[in-house]
N, C-alpha and C positions, 0 to 999 in steps of 0.2 A: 444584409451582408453577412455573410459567413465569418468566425473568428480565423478560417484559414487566409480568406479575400479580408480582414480586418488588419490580421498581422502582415501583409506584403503592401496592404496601403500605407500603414503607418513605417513600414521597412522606411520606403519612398519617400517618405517625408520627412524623416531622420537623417539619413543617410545622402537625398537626393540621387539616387539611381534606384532601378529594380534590384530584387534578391536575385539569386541563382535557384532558392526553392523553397520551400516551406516544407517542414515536418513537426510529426506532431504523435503524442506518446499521451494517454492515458492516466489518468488515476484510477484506483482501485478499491476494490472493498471485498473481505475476506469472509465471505461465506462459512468456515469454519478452519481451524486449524492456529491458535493464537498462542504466540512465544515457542511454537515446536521450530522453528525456522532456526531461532538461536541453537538449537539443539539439535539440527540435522536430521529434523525428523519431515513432514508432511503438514502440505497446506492446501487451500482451495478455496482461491481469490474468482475473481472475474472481473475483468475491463469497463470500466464504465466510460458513458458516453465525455462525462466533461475531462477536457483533457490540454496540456499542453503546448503550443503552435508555436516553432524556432524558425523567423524569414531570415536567411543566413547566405555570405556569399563570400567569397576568401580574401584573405590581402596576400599581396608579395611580403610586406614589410613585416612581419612575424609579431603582429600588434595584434591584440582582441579588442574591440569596440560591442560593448556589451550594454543593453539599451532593455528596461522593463515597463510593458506599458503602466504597471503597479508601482514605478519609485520613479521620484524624478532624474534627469541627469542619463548623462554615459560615463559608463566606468571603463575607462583605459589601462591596460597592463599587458606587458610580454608576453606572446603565447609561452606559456611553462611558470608562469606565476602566480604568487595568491591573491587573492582580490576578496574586496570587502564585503559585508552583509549578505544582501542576495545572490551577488554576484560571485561569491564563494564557489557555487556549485557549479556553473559553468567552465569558471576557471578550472576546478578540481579535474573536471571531464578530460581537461586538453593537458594538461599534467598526467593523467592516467593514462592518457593514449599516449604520450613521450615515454612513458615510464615502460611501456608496452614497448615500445620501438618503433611506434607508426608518426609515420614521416606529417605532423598534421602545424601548418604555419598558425597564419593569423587570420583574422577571421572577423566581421560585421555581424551582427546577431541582434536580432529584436526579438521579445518574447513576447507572447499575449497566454493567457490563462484563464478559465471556468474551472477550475481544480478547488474548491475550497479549502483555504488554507487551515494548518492547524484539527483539522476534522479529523484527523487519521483517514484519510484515504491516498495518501501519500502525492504529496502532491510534489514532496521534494525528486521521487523518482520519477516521476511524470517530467521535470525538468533534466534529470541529469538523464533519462533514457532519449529525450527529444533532440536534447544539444548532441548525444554523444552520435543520435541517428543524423544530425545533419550534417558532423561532421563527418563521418561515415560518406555519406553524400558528394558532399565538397571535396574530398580529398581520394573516393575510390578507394578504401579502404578495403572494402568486400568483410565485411564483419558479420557471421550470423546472428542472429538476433540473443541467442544464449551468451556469446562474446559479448554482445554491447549491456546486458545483463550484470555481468561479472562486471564486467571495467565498473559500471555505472556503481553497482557496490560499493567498489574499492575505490572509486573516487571519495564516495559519501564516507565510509569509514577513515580512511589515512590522509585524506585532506579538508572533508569537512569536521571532522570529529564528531560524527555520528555512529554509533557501534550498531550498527542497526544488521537485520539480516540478507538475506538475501530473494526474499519472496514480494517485497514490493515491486523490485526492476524486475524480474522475471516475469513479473503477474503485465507489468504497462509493456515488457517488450513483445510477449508472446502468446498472450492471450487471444482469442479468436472468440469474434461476433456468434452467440449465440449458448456459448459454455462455460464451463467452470475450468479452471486449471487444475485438474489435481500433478502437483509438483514434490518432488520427492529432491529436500534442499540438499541434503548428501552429496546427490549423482546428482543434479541437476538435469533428472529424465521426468518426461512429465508425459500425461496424457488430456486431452482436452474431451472433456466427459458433458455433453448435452445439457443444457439446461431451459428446457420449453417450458418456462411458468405461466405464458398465455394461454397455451393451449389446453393449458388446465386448469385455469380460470383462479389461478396464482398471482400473487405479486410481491418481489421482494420492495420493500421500504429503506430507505436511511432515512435517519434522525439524526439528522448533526446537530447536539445537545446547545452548540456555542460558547460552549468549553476549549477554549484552548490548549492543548498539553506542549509539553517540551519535551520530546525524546530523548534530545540530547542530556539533559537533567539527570541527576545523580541516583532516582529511584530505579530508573530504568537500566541504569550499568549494574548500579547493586543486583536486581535480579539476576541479568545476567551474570554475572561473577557467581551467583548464590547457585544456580545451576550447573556451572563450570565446578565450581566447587564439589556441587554431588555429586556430578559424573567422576571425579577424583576419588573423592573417598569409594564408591562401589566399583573403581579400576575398571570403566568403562570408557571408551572416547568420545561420546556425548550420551544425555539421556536417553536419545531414541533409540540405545542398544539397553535400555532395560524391557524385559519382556512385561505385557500386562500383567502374566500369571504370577508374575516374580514380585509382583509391588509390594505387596504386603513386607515380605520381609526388607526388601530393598529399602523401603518405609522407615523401619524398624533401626538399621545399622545407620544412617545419616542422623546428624546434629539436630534437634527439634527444630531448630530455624529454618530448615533446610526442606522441611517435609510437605510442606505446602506447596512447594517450587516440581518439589520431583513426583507429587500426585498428578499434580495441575499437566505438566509435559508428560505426562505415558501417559492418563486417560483422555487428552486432546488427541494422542496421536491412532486413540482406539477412535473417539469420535470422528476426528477425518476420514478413516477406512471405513465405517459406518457408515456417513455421510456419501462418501465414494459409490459404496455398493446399494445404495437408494437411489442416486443419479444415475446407475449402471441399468438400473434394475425400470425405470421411470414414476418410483414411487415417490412423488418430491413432497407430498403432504408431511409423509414419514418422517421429515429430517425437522418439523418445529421443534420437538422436545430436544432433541440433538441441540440445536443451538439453545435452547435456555438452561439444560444443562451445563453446557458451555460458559454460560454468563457465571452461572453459581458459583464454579472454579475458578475461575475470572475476579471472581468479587471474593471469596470467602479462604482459595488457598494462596492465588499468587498475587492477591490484595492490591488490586491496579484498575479497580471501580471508583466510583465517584458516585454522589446521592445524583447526580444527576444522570447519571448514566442507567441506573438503581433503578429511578423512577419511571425514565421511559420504557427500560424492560419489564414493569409491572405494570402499568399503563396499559403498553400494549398484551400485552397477556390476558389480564381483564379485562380487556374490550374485545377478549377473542381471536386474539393472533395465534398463530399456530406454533408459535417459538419467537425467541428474541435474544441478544446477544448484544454485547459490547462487540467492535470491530477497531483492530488497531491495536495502536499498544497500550490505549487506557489513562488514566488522571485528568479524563475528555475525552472527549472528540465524539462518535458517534457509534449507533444500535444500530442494527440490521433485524428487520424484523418480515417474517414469512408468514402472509397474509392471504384469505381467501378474497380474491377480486372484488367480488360484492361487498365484501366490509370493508376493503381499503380505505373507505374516506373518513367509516367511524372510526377505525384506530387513529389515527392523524388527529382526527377531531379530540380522542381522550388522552392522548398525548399531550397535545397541545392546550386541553384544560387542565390537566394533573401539573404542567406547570405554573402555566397562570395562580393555580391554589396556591401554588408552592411559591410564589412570588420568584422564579427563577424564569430568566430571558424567553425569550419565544424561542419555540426550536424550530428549524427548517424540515423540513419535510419532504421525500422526496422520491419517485421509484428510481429503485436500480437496475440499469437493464444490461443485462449483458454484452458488450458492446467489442469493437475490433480494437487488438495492439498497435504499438508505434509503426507505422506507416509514413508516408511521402504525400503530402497531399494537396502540394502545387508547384 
């Protein structure tokens, strides 16, 4: 049975009647471009297959009945109110579309999920892009996908209390089966730029370390604040208006604290144009060193690695990977690592021993394939 035929059986059985539909939104993982998002600068995610599935169907009576096949129970509250734990994020969505001005009541919702949670592959967008597309659905709203993006944001930041950017929802809402997103978070104009790693006898990898992180957590505001902060002192309105040629001194006039933060954001946002113009160009071997250079910055300037993150990007690098990188926002979660086909199963395998040494959990393993954005999919 399919998780989309899993989520409308189980609707049924909650609820006792059919749904009206099922949709279903993505998680993600970020090929290259990490914390430029906060700073309006450039990213370049791609959709992965496990993703989200909301069987959803409306009420008259202005009630959310909000049901996860993950927690027990149904949680009840007025459409336009907060709701507890998980149920935060659904709720958040139908407050952000009231706050918008769309006419959106109450609503029955079952969720089901393969999103791995905590991994950094956002799983929490993968729910707020899925609920927002099925409300979208239910109600005719006519939202383009770039709309249900945005709300999906601003749901997570002013009602979950997540300061998070804006390249996760953009990546589960708008991504297309077979590419990368390069997204420009500023404008929110993006181009969907090829990504054939079969045909070239490629394979991108996750390693979801089984590290949990907490986004929400004080390190990860700190940075951002620490950023916001540079962009003030060099009287710019975010980092990604400092030029590369200009870093050094730009470098130079910021607080010591601060210089790790504002290296890391202008040579990521030279790494994504890099990366861009190798996917442009169909040289995808080209972009390993790209992403382990990535990690370095990652780990040494805006200090948001973990030994285990550490590990599996030298792991795989020594067993021959082509590049590897932290994906996400870091203190866990999971590598992306770019791999010639033929070796894909010894890197996995020296991953997966370099933990075992280390007496640290088994790690998951797993390809990333490019796969389609939030869709309708019963």
């Amino acid at each position: 049975m399919t998780t989309a035929a899993r989520a409308a059986t189980a609707f049924r059985a909650r609820y006792g009647t059919g749904c009206a539909g099922v949709w279903a939104a993505p998680g993600r993982v970020n090929l290259i471009g990490e914390y430029t998002d906060l700073n309006e600068g450039w990213v370049l995610p791609l959709a992965l297959p496990h993703a989200t599935y909301v069987a959803a169907r409306p009420r008259a009576d202005g009630v959310l009945h909000l049901h996860s096949a993950a927690a027990p129970g149904v949680v009840r509250v007025r459409a336009g109110d907060p709701a507890p734990g998980w149920a935060a994020y659904p709720a958040a969505v139908v407050r952000a579309l009231h706050e918008a001005g769309a006419a959106v009541g109450g609503a029955d919702l079952h969720v089901e999920s393969d999103v791995p949670t905590g991994a950094g592959l956002s799983s929490s967008a993968a729910l707020l892009v899925a609920t927002a597309l099925a409300l979208d659905g239910l109600y005719g709203l006519g939202l383009a996908r770039e709309d249900i993006a945005r709300l999906a944001r601003h749901a997570e930041n002013a009602h979950v209390g997540v300061p998070c950017g804006v390249m996760d929802q953009t990546a589960s809402a708008c991504c297309t089966e077979g590419h990368a997103l390069h997204l420009d978070t500023r404008h929110l104009t993006y181009r969907q730029l090829p990504l054939p790693l079969a045909a070239q006898g490629l394979r991108l990898l996750v390693v979801d370390t089984g590290v949990t992180h907490a986004v929400g957590a004080g390190e990860y505001a700190r940075r951002r604040d620490g950023c916001h902060e540079a962009a003030r002192v060099l009287g710019v309105r975010a980092l990604r208006d400092v030029p590369y040629e200009e870093l050094e001194p730009a470098t130079a006039a910021v607080p010591p604290q601060l210089r790790g933060l504002l290296r890391h954001v202008v040579e990521e946002n030279r790494r994504v144009a890099a990366v861009a113009a190798l996917l442009t160009a169909g040289d995808l071997r080209a972009v390993g060193p790209w992403l382990t250079a990535g990690h370095r910055s990652l780990r040494d300037g805006f200090r948001v690695s973990c030994p285990e993150l550490d590990l599996a990007v030298a792991a795989a690098c020594a067993a021959g990977a082509l590049g590897a990188r932290m994906t996400g926002a870091g203190f866990g979660g999971s590598v992306v690592v770019l791999v010639e086909e033929a070796g894909a199963d010894e890197v996995g395998r020296a991953v997966r021993d370099a933990f075992a040494t280390a007496g640290f959990r088994p790690p998951r393993v797993f390809p990333a394939v490019a796969a389609a954005g939030a869709r309708r999919v019963a």
